[in-house]
C-alpha positions in Angstrom: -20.3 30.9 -1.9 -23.9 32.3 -3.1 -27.0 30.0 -2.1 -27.3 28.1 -5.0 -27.5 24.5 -6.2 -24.1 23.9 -6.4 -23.3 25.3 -2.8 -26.5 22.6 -1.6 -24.4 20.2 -3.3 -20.9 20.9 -1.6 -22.3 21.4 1.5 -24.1 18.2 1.1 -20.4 16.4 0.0 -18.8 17.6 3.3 -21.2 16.4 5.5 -21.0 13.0 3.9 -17.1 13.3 3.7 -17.3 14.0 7.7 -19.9 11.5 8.3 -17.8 8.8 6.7 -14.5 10.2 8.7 -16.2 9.6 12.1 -17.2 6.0 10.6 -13.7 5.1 9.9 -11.4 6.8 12.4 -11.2 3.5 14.6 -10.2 1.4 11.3 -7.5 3.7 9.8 -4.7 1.9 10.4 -5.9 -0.9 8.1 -7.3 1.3 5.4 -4.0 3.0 5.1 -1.9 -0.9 5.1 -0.6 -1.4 1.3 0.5 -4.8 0.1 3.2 -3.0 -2.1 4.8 -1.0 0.8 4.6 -3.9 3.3 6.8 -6.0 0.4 8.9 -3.6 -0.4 11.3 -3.4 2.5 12.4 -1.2 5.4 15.9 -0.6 3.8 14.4 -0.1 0.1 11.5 2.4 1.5 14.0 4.1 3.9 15.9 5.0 0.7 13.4 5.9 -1.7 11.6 7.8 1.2 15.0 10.1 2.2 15.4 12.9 0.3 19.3 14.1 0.1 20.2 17.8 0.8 22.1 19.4 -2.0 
């Protein structure tokens, strides 16, 4: 990408993207805990999860 504005920009996302990875590493397992999927069931997610071969 050519020094521009735009590229200052992106490079400016990623390093906020990576800053806020290294922040939340430790906590990941409950930002990625859903209400829905906890209610929904082993046997019901098992199911809608498995794909069938043809």
């Amino acid at each position: 990408m050519k020094p521009s504005p735009c590229h200052d920009r992106v490079v400016d996302v990623m390093e906020e993207l990576l800053k806020f990875t290294r922040l939340t590493r430790d906590c990941a397992d409950d930002l990625v805990d859903r209400y829905s999927e906890r209610r929904e069931g082993a046997a019901a997610l098992s199911q809608r999860v498995n794909l069938r071969s043809i």
